[in-house]
N, C-alpha and C positions, 0 to 999 in steps of 0.2 A: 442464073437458072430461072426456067420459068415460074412463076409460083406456082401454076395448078399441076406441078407436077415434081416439084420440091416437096418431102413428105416431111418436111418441119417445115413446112409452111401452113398455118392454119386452115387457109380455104382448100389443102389440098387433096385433091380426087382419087379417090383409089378406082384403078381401072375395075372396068364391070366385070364383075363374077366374084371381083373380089372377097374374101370376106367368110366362104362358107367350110367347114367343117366338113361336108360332105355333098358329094357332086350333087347341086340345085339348093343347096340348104347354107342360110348365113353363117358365118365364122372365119377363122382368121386366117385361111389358107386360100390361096389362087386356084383357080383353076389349072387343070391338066394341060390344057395348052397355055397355059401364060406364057411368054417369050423370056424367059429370064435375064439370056444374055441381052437382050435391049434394053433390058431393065434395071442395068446392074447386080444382079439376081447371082446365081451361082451358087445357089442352095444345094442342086442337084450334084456338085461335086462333093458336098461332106461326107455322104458314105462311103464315097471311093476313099479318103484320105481316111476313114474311119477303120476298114477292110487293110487299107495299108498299113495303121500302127498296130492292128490286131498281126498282123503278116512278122512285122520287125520283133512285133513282143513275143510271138510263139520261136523266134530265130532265134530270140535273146535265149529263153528258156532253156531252148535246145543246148544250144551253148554251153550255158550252165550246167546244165545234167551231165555233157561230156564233161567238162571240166571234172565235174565233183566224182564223177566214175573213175575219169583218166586218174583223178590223185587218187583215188581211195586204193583201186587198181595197184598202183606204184606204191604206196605202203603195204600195203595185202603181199605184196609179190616180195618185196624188201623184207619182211618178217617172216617169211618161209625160207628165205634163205641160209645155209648152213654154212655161216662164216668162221669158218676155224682153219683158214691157214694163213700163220701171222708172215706174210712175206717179211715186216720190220728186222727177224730175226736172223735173217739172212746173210750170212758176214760174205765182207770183200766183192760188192757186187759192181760188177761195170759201170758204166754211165750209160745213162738214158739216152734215147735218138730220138728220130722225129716217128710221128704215129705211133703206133699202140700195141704191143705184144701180148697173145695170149699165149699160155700155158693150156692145152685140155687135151688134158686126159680121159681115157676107159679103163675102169680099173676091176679086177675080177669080183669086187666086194657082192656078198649074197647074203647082202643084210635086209632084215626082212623079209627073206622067200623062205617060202615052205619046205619040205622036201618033194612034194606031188613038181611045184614050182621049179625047183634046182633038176629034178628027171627031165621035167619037160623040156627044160630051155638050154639041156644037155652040160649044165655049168659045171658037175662036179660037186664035191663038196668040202673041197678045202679049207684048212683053218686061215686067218688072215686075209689079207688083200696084196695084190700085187697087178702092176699097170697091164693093161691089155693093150690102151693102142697110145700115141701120145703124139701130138702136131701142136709145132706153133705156127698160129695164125696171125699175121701183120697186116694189120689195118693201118693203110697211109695213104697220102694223097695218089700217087701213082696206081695206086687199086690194091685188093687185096691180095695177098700172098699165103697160101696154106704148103707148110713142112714138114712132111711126116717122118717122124724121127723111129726106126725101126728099135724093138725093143732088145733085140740081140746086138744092138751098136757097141764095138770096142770103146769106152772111155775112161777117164780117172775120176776118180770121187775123193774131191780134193778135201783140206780139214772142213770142219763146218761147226757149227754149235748146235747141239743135241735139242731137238723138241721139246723134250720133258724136261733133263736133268740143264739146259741151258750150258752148261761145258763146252768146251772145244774139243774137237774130237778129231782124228786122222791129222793124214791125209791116207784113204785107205789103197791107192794104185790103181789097177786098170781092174775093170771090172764090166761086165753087163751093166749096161744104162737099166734098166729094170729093175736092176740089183740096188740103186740108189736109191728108189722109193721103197724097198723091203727092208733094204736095215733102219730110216729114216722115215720114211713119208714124205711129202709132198714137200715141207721146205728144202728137203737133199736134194729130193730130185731137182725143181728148181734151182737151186745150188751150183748141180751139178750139168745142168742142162747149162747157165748162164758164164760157166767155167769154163765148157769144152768149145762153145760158139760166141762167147762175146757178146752176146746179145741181152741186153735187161728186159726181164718178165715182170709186164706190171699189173697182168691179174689173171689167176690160175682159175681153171673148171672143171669139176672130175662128174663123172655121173658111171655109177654101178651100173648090172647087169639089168637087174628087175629095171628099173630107173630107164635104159635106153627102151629096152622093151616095149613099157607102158606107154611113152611117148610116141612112137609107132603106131601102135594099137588106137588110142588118143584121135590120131588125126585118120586113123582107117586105112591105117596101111602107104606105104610107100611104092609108086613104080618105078621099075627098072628096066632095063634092056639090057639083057646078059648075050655075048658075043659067044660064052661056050658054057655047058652046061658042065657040074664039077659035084662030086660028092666028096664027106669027111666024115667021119663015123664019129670023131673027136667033138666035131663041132655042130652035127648034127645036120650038116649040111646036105642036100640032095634038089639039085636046077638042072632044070635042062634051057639051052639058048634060048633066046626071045623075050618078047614083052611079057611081063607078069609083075603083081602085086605084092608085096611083101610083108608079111605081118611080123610082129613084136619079137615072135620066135623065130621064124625064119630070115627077119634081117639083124636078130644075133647072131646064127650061124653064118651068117655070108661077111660080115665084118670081122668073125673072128675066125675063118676056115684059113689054114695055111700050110695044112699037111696035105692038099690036093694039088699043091704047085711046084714046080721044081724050082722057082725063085725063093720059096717060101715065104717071109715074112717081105720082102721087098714088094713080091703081089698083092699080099695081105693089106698091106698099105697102100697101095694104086685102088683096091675095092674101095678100104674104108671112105679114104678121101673123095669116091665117087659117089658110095649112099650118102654121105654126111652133107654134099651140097645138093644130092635130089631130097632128103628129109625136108634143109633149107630151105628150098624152093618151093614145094608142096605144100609147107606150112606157112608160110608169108603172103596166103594166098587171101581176098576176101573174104570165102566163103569160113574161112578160120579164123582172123583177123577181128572181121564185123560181126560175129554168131556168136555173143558169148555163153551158149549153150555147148561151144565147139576149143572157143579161146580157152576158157577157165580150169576145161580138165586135162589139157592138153599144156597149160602155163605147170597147171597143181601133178602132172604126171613127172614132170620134170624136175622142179620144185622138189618136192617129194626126197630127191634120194643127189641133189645137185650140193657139193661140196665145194666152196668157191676162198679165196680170199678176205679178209678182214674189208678192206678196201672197194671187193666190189658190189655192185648195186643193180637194178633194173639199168638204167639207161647203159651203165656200158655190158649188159649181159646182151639189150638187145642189141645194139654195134656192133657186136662178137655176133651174134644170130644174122643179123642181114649183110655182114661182110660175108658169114661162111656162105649164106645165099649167089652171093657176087661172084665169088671163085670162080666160077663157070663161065663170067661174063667175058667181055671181049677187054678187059682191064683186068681181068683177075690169071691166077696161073700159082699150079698144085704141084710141086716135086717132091722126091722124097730128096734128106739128108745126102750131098754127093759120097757115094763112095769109090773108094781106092781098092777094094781087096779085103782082105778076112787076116784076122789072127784068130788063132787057137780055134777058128770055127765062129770066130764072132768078126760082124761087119766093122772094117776100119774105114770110116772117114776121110777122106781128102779134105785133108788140111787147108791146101791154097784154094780149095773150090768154097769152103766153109768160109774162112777168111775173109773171101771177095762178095760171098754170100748176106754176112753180118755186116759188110761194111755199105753194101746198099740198102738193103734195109735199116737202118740206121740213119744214112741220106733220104730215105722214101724215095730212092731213087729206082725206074724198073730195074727187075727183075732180070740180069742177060744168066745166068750160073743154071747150069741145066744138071739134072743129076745123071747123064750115061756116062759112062769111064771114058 
């Protein structure tokens, strides 16, 4: 290298201007036009790489904040939950298949409401609780599968072990499927839903009146397109066709109207299962999702009055939440229970269609079992 222009070289020259503090005045900076890159220089690149760990460290940050939101979130939501039904206690239960079985329920519970409340939302005011609607939802590889089990279904309710007294109890005969959650609660029903279809339920979800309500209300209402317009004095109901918005009261009445149809409870079930994946869809949306001014009362409206298994947690409440979403998809597909015909006024089952029904879901194999006679 030359000397006079090797800068550990003694005699060596700093180019002219060098030196100054400020433009004309000596000190130890180059001028504004120095050539850097001929000069080995590259001084002018350290802000940019300065700009860029400020960029990475504000990512990191970010990062972090979600982390510490997502867990806090996921315990906050976990501790609100009302875990009181001990599936363990469950005698004689099938074996498990591949993917995930819910259990959810609507049950007429008016705990909590007022009576201004129970006038409004036309509930009634009966002592106890008993189911309103009930589907099990199969979450598997072939895509979601939603079954609505009509509450007037002929089944048996086989022995079981009593909730409180822990006993063996029955076998009590053929009965209203509805009639298993009123003498027992939720682990008979369970029970006796996994009895009559072979199917193991590996986490239940019930949510009251108030409860569906608020979560409606929550997200501002659900839309619909209703194909014919129907009233119920019963259920409070009163639509006419077409597009419109639903709120807390009036999509209790549309999910629970069934004296307006000559199918009755078999329509009743075709609705539900229609609001429950537009709720779905509506709610899994960004602007509910990313907004937690919109997430948290809308998670805490649910929450609130949501009665689940020992066993479940956030992550598979949301699984159960974005399959019911799916349902509608081009892999998902909603039937009610096949049925055969009626005894005594209550819907009987088709056996061989149940049968072939439990034993694909179980495979997670699709769906072919259609419920028309």
């Amino acid at each position: 290298m030359h000397p006079r222009t090797d800068s550990r070289n003694p005699d060596y020259a700093r180019p002219a201007g060098w030196g100054n503090t400020a433009p004309g005045a000596d000190g130890p900076y180059p001028p504004d036009d120095f050539p850097y890159e001929e000069h080995g220089g590259g001084h002018r690149g350290r802000p940019h790489r300065r700009r860029g760990r400020t960029v990475i460290r504000v990512l990191v940050a970010l990062v972090l904040v979600l982390l510490v939101v997502s867990v806090a979130t996921y315990f906050w939501a976990d501790s609100r939950l009302r875990k009181e039904v001990d599936l363990s206690k469950v005698v004689d239960r099938p074996g498990t298949g591949e993917g995930t079985n819910y259990l959810i329920v609507g049950s007429d519970s008016r705990e909590g409401m007022s009576d201004q409340q129970k006038k409004d939302l036309h509930t009634g005011s009966a002592d106890g609780k008993r189911t309103d609607s009930m589907m099990i939802l199969h979450d598997g590889a072939s895509g979601p599968t939603l079954i609505s089990l009509p509450r007037d279904s002929n089944v048996s309710i086989p022995k079981f072990r009593g909730s409180e007294s822990g006993n063996l109890k029955g076998p009590l005969g053929d009965n209203k499927l509805n009639a298993a959650y009123s003498i027992d609660g939720p682990q008979l029903l369970v029970r006796t839903v996994e009895y009559n279809t072979g199917l193991h339920i590996d986490h239940y979800a019930e949510v009251g009146f108030s409860g569906f309500a608020n979560i409606v209300d929550s997200i501002g209402g659900v839309d619909m397109t209703l194909d014919k317009g129907f009233k119920d004095k019963w259920s409070g109901a009163d639509f006419e066709a077409g597009e419109q918005t639903l709120n807390g009261r009036q999509a209790l009445a549309f999910v629970r109207t069934r004296h307006a149809f000559a199918t009755s409870d078999l329509e009743r079930t075709k609705n539900q299962q229609k609001f429950l994946s537009a709720l779905a869809d509506q709610t899994a949306t960004p602007g509910t999702l990313l907004n937690p001014f919109k997430l948290y009362p809308t998670m805490g409206a649910g929450l609130d009055t949501l009665i689940v298994d020992k066993d479940m947690n956030p992550y598979y409440l949301a699984k159960m939440f974005f399959a019911m979403q799916d349902v509608t998809g081009s892999d998902g597909k909603s039937i009610n229970m096949p049925i055969s015909g009626s005894v005594g006024g209550n819907l009987q089952w088709d056996k061989a269609k149940v049968k072939q029904l439990a034993q694909e879901l179980r495979n997670d194999d699709p769906v072919t079992v259609t419920d028309t006679q």
